[in-house]
C-alpha atoms as one frame of an Amber mdcrd trajectory, in Angstrom:
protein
 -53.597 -20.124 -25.517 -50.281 -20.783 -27.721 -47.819 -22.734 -25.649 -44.303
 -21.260 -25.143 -41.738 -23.094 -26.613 -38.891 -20.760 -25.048 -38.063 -23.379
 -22.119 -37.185 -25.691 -25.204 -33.795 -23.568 -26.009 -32.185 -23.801 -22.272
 -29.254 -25.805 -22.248 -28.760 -28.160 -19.244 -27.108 -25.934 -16.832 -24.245
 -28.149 -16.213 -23.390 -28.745 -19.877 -23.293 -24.947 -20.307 -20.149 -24.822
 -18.620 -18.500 -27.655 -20.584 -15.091 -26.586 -21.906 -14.032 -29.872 -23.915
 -12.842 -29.188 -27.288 -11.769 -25.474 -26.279  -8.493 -23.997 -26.264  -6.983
 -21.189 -23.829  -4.267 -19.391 -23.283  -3.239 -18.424 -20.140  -0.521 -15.402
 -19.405   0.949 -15.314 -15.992  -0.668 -18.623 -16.281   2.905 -20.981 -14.229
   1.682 -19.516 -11.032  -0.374 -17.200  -8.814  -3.606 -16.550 -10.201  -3.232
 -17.099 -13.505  -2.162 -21.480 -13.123  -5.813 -21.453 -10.480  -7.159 -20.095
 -13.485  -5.740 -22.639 -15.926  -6.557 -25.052 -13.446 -10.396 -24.592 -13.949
 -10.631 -24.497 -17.157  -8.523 -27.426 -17.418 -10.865 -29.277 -15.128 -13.803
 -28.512 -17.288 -11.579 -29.658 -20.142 -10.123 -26.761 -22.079  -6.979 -27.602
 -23.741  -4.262 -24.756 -22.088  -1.155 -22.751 -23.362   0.839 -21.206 -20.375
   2.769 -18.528 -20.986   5.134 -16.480 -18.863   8.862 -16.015 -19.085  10.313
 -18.733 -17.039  10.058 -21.937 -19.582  11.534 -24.157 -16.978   8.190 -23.146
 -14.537   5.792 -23.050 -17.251   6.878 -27.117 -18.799   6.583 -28.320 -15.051
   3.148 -26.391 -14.780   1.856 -27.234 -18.224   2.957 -30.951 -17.071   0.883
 -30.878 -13.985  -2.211 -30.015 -15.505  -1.800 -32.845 -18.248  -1.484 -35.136
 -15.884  -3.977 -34.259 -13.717  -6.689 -32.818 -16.274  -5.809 -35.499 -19.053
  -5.724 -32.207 -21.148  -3.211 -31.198 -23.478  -1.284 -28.625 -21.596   1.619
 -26.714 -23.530   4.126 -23.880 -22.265   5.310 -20.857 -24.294   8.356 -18.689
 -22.786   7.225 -14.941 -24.087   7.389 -11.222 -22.715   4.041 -10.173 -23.624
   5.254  -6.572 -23.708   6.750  -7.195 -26.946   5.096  -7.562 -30.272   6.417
  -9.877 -31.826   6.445 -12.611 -29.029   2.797 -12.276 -28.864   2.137 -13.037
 -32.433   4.477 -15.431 -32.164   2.107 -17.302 -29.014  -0.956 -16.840 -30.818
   0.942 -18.829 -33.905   2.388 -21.706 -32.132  -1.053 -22.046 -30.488  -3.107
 -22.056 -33.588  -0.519 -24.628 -34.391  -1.370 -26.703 -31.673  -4.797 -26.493
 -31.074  -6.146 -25.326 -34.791  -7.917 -22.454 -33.049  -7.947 -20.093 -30.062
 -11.203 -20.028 -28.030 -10.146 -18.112 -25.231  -7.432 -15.682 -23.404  -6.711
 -14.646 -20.338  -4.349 -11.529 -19.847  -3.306 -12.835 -16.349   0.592 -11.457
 -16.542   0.843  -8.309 -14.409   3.498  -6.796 -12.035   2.984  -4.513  -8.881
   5.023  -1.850  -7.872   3.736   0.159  -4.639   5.182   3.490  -2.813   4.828
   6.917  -2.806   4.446   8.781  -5.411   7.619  11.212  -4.878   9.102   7.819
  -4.172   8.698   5.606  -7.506  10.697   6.051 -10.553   8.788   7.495 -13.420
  10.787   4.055 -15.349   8.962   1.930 -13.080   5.756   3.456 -13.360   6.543
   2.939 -17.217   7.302  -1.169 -16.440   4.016  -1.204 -14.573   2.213   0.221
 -17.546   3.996  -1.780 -20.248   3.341  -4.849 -18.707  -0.424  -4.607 -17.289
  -1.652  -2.192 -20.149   0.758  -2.598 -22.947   0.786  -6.307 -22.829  -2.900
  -7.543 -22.160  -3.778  -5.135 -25.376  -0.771  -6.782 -27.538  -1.739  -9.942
 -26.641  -5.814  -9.031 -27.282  -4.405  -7.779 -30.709  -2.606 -10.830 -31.565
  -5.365 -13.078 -31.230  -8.080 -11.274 -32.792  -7.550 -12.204 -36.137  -7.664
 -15.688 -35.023 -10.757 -15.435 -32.839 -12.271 -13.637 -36.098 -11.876 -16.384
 -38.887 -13.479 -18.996 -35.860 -16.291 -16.398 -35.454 -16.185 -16.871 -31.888
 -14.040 -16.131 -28.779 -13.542 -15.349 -25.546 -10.980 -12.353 -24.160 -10.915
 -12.084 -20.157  -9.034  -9.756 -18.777  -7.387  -9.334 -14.807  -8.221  -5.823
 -14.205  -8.465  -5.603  -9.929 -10.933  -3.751  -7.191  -7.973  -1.191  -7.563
  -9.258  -0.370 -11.392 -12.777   0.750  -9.707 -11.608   1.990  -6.784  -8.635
   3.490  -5.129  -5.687   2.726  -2.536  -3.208   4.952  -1.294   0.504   3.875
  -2.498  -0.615   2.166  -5.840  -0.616   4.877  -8.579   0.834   2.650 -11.111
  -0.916  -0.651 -10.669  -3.846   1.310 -10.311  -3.715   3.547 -13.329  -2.916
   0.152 -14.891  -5.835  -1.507 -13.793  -8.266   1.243 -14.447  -6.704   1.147
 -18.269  -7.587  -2.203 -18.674 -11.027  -1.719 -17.172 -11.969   0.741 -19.671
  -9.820  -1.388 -22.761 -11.877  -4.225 -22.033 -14.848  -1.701 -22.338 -13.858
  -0.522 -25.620 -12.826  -3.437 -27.005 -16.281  -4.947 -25.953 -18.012  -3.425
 -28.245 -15.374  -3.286 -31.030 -15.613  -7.155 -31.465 -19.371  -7.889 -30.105
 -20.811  -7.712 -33.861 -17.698 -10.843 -34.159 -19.275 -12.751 -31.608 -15.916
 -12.642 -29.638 -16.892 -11.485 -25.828 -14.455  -9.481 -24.091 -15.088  -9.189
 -20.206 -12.819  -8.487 -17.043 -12.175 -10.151 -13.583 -12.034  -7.371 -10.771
  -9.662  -9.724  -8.317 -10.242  -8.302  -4.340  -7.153  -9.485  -2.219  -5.910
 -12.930  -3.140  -2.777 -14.056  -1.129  -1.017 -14.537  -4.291   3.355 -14.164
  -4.183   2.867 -10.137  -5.191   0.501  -9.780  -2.090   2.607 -11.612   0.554
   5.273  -9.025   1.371   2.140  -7.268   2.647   0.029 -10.037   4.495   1.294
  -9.674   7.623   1.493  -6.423   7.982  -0.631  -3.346   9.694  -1.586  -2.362
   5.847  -2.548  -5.653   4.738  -4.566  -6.020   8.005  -6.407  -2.629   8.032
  -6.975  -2.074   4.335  -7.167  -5.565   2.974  -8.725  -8.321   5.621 -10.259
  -5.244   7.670 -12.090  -3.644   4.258 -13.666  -6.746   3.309 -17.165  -8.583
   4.541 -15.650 -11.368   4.995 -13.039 -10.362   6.697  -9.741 -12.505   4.924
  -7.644 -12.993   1.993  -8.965 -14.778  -0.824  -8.061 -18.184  -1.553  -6.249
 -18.824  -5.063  -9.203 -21.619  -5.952 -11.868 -19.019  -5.511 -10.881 -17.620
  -9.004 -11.906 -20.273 -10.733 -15.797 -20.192 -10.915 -15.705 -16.722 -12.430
 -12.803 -17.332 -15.426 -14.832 -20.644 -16.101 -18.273 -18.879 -16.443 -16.811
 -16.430 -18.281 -14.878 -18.542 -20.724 -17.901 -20.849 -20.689 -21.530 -20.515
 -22.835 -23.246 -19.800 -19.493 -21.601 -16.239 -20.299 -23.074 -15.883 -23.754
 -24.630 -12.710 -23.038 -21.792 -10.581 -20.798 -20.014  -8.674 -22.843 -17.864
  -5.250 -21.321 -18.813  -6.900 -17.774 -16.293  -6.264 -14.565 -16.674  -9.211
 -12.403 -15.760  -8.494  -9.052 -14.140 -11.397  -6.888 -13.264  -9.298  -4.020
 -15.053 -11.054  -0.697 -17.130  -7.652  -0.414 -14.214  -5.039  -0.262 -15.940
  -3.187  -3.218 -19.229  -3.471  -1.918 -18.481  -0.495   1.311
């Protein structure tokens, strides 16, 4: 009987999720979210642009990782709804890293009420920011992720892009737009090699989620809708952008990971 060598071609599992010698930018990436993101990848030794608006907050978080990663950590002040500051974040981090192996379109705002209550201007913001920006900044490093014939494109998406809550037309539109752009753009840049996948976040107690903690919504359709029963901690983000990001994900490609403690799953 002919042996089978397939067992030969399986990677150690650990070293499989190995970022040293990778490079990521992170949007949103000073706080919240997308800096416990940052954070893990950093620990498995990704290099890390943060970008967000505030520079101040973004040098002070870049400087935290260094120092506790021994990574090189940079920040980059851009509004990643406009064009031309996202090609200019993919440049300066080509400049410091000679290559982009991963993004993750972390920036996103919130804006909840009725519908008869919200502006159609800030159900345009909501939109511009969570749709508009994740694709500019998937645009602007394409080209880059193309000449390295590899890459990695994760995108925040939320529970609230597969299902849906009452109060949240634009963040959920939003989400459900980015949901079926990472989709799309799956399978636009699989024959690249470049993977494009989503994180569904469930309810993490992040800053946009605490005005509603502590109240009889965020205890009845938040901690009440979930199997286990609480808010998500920040760190439990981290396993699923490092798998992603990492060759233990060589094969997911238009995938919506759900990190939602159940809430999906009723």
């Amino acid at each position: 009987m002919e042996k089978n060598d397939t067992n030969k071609e399986v990677l150690p599992g650990i070293k499989q999720f190995d970022l040293h010698g990778k490079s990521a930018i992170v949007t949103g990436g000073s706080k919240g979210l997308g800096l416990a993101m940052a954070a893990g990848l950093a620990s498995a030794g990704a290099n890390i642009m943060l970008v967000n608006r505030n520079v101040d907050e973004g040098i002070e978080a870049a400087e935290e990782l260094s120092n506790d990663f021994g990574i090189k950590s940079i920040a980059f002040a851009a509004d990643i709804s406009n064009q031309q500051q996202t090609e200019a974040m993919a440049a300066v981090a080509m400049e410091a890293f000679g290559k982009i192996d991963i993004l993750i379109n972390s920036a996103g705002i919130n804006i909840r009420g009725p519908i008869d209550e919200i502006t159609p201007e800030e159900f345009s913001k909501v939109m511009e920011v969570n749709v508009n920006g994740t694709w500019l900044c998937c645009r602007a490093v394409t080209p880059f992720m193309k000449q390295n014939g590899s890459g990695s494109i994760i995108n925040l998406a939320s529970t609230l892009g597969l299902v849906g809550l009452s109060n949240r037309t634009p963040y959920a539109s939003s989400k459900g737009a980015v949901v079926q752009m990472t989709r799309a753009l799956a399978l636009e840049l699989a024959a690249f090699n470049i993977r494009v996948n989503a994180i569904c976040p469930g309810p993490f107690l992040t800053e946009m989620n605490i005005p509603i903690a502590d109240t009889e919504e965020g205890r009845k359709f938040v901690v009440g809708a979930t199997a286990l029963g609480r808010w998500a901690e920040l760190r439990e983000i981290q396993g699923a952008a490092i798998f992603l990001a990492s060759d233990a994900a060589t094969y997911m490609v238009g995938s919506m990971l759900t990190v939602d403690g159940g809430w999906t799953a009723r």
